[in-house]
C-alpha positions as a Markdown table, in Angstrom:
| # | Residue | x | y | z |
|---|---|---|---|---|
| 1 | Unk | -68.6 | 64.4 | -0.4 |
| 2 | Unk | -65.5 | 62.8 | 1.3 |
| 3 | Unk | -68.0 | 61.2 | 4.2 |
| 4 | Unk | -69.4 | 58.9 | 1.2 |
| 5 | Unk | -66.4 | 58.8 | -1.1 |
| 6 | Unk | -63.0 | 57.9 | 0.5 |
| 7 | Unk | -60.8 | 60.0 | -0.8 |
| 8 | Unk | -57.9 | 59.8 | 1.3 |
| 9 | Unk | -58.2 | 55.9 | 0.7 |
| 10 | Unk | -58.1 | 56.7 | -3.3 |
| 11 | Unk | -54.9 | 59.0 | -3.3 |
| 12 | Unk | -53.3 | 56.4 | -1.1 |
| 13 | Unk | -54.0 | 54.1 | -3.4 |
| 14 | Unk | -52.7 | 56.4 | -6.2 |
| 15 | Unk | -49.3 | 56.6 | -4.6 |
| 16 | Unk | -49.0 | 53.2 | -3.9 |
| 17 | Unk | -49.6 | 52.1 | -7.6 |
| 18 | Unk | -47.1 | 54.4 | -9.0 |
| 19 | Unk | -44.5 | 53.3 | -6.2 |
| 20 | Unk | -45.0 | 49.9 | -7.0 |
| 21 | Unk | -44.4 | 50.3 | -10.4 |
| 22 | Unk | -41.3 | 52.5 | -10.6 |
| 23 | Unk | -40.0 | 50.1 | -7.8 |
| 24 | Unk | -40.7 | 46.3 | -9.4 |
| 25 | Unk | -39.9 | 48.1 | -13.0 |
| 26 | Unk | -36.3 | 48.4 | -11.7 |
| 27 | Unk | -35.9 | 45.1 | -9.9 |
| 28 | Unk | -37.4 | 43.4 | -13.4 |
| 29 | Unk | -35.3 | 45.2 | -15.5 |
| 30 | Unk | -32.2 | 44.3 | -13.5 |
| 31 | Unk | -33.4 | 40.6 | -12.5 |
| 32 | Unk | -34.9 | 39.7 | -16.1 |
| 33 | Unk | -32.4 | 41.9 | -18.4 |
| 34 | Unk | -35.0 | 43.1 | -20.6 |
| 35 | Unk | -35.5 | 46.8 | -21.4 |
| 36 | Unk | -36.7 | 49.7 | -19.2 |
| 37 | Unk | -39.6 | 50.2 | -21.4 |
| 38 | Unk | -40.9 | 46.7 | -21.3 |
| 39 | Unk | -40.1 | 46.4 | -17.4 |
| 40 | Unk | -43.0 | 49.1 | -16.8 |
| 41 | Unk | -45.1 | 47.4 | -19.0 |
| 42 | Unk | -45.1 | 44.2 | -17.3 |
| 43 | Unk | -45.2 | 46.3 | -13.8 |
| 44 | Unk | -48.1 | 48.3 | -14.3 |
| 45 | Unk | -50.1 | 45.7 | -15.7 |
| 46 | Unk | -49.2 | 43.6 | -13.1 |
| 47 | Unk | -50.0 | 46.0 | -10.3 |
| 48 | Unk | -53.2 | 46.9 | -11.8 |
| 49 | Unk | -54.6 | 43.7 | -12.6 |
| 50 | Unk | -53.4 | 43.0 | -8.8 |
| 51 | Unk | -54.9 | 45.8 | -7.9 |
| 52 | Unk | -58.2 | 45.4 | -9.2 |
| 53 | Unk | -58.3 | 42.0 | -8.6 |
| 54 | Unk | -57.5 | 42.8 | -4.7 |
| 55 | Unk | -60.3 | 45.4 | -4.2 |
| 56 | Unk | -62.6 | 42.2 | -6.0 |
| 57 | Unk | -62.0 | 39.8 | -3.4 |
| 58 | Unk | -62.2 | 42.8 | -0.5 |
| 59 | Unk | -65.7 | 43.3 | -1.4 |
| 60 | Unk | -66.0 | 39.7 | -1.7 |
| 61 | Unk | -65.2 | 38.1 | 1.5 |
| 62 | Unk | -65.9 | 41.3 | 3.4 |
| 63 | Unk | -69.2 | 40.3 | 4.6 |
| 64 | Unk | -68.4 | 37.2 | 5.0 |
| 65 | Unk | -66.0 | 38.3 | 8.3 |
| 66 | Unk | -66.7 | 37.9 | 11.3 |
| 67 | Unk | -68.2 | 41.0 | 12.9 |
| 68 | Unk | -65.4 | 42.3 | 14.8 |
| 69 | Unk | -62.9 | 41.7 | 12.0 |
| 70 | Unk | -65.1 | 43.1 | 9.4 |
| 71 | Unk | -65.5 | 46.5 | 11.2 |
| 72 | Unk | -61.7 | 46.3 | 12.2 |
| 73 | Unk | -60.7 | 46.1 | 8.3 |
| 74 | Unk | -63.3 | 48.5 | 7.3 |
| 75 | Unk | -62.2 | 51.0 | 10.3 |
| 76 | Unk | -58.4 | 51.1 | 8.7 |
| 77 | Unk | -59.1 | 50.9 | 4.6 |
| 78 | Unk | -61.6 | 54.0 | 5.2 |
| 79 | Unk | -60.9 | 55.3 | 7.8 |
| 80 | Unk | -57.6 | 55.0 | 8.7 |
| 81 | Unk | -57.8 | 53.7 | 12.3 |
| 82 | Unk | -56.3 | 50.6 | 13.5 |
| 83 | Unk | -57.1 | 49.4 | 16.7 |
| 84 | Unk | -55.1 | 45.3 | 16.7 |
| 85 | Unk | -52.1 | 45.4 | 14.2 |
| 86 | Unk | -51.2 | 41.9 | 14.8 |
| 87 | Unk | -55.0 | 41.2 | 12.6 |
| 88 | Unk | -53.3 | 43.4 | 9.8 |
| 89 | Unk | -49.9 | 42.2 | 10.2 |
| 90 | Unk | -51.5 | 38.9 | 9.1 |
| 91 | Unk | -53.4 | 40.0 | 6.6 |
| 92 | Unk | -50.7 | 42.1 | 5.0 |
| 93 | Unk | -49.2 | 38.9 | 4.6 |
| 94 | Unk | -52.1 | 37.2 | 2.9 |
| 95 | Unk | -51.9 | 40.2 | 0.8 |
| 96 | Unk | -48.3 | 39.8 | -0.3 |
| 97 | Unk | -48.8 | 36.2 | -1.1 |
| 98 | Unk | -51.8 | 37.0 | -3.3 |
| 99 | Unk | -50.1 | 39.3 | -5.1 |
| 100 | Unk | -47.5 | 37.7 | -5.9 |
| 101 | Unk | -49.5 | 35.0 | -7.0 |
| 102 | Unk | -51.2 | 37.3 | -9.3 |
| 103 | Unk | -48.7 | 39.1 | -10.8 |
| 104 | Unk | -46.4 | 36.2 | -11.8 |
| 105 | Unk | -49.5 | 34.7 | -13.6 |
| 106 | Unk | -50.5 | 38.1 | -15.0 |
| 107 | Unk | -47.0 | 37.9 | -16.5 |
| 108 | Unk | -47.6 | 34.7 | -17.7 |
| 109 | Unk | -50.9 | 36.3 | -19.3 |
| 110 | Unk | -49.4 | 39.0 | -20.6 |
| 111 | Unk | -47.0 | 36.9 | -22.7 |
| 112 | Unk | -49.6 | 34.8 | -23.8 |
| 113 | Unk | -51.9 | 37.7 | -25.2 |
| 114 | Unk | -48.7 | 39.5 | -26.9 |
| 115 | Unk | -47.5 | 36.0 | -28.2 |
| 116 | Unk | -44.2 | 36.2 | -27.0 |
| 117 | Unk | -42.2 | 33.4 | -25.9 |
| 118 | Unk | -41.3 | 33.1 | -22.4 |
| 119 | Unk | -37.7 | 34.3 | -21.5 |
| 120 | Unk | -35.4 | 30.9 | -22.0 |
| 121 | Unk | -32.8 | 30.7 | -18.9 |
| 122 | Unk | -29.0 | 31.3 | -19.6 |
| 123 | Unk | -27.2 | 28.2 | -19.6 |
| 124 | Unk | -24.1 | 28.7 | -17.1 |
| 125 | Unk | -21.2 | 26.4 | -18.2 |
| 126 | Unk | -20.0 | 24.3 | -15.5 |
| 127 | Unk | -16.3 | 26.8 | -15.2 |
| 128 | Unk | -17.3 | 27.9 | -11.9 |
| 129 | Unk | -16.6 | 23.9 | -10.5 |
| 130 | Unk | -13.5 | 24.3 | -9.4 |
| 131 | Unk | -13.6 | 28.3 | -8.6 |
| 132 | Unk | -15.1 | 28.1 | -4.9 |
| 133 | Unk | -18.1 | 29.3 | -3.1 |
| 134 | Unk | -17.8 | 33.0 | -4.1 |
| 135 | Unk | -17.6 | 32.2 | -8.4 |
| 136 | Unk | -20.5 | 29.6 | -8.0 |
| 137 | Unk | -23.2 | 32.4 | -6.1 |
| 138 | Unk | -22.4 | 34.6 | -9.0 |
| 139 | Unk | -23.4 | 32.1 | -11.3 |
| 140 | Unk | -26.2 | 31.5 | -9.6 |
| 141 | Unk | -27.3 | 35.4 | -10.1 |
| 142 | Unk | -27.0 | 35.4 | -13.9 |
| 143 | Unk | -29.9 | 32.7 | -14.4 |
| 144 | Unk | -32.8 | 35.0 | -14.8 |
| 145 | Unk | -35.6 | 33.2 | -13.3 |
| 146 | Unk | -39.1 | 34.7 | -13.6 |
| 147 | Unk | -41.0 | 33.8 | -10.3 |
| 148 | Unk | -37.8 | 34.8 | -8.1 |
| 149 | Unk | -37.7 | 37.7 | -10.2 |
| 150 | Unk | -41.2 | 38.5 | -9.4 |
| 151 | Unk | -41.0 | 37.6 | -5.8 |
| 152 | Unk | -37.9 | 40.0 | -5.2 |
| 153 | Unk | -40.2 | 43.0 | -7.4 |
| 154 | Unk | -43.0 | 42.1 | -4.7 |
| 155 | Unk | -40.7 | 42.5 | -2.1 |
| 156 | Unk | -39.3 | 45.1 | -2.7 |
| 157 | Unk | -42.5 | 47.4 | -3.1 |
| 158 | Unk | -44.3 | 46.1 | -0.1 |
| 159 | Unk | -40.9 | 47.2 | 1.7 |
| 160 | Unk | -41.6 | 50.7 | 0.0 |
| 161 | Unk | -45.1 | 50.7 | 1.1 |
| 162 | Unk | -44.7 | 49.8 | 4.6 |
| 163 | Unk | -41.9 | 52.3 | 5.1 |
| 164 | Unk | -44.6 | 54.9 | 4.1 |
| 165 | Unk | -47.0 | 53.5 | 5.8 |
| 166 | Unk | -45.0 | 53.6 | 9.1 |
| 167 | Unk | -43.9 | 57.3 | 8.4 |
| 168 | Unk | -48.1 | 58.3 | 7.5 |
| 169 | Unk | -48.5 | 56.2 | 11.1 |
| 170 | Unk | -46.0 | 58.0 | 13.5 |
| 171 | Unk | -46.2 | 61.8 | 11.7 |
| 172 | Unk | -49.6 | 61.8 | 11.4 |
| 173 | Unk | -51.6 | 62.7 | 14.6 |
| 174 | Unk | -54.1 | 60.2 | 15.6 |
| 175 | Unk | -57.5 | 60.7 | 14.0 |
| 176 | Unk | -60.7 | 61.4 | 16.1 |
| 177 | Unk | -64.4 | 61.5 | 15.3 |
């Protein structure tokens, strides 16, 4: 059963979900100021509709690869064996970009189909003028802005993926057929 289903690939997948959601649910909450509740709504929906709309366009353009690269992708998503990191290393950051791409529309989405209004920015009054450097990057950090708010979420859970990917990588002993 686990030569035709990958199941390793599945519980990975698991654990990278719920990762990515506890992770971008705090960086929301504290970025947008909205509720803890509402942050891991917009999280989970995010990361699954990114999720699902990831493993979409894998079995999209996957034949469409060249030969080498095709078997090199399949090899590590099944299998677990990478063989030229620098081909992942690019396409991790493919990955991140597409992500973030569709989570700050699915948020956009998700607004739309709850009717909600989008979160209006905090108008800073201009009192930080004449109070230096330091005072004015404060002020920057209280205008909640959505797509940096996103980006940092995104950030910050591919951060916590890689680091468990590079601990799975160098604790694990290499695999062999």
């Amino acid at each position: 059963m686990s030569d035709v289903l990958p199941l390793r690939t599945i519980l990975y997948q698991l654990l990278f979900l719920v990762l990515a959601i506890a992770v971008e649910s705090l960086v929301l909450q504290k970025y947008l100021g909205i509720g803890r509740k509402s942050s891991i709504q917009y999280a989970a929906t995010a990361n699954l509709l990114s999720t699902v709309f990831g493993w979409f366009v894998f079995f999209i353009v996957e034949p469409w690869l060249p030969p080498a690269w095709r078997q090199q992708l399949i090899n590590y998503v099944f299998f677990d064996l990478t063989s030229t990191p620098p081909v992942l290393i690019g396409l991790a950051f493919i990955t991140f970009l597409g992500t973030f791409i569709v989570k700050l529309q699915s948020l956009d989405w998700l607004d739309l189909i709850l009717e909600n209004k989008k979160p209006t920015e905090i108008q800073v009054r201009d009192r930080t003028k004449f109070q230096g450097r330091k005072a004015q990057r404060q002020s920057f950090a209280e205008i909640p802005n959505r797509a940096l708010a996103v980006l940092w979420a995104n950030a910050a859970s591919f951060s916590a993926i890689t680091l468990i990917i590079a601990i799975r990588t160098f604790s694990e002993p290499p695999a062999s057929f």
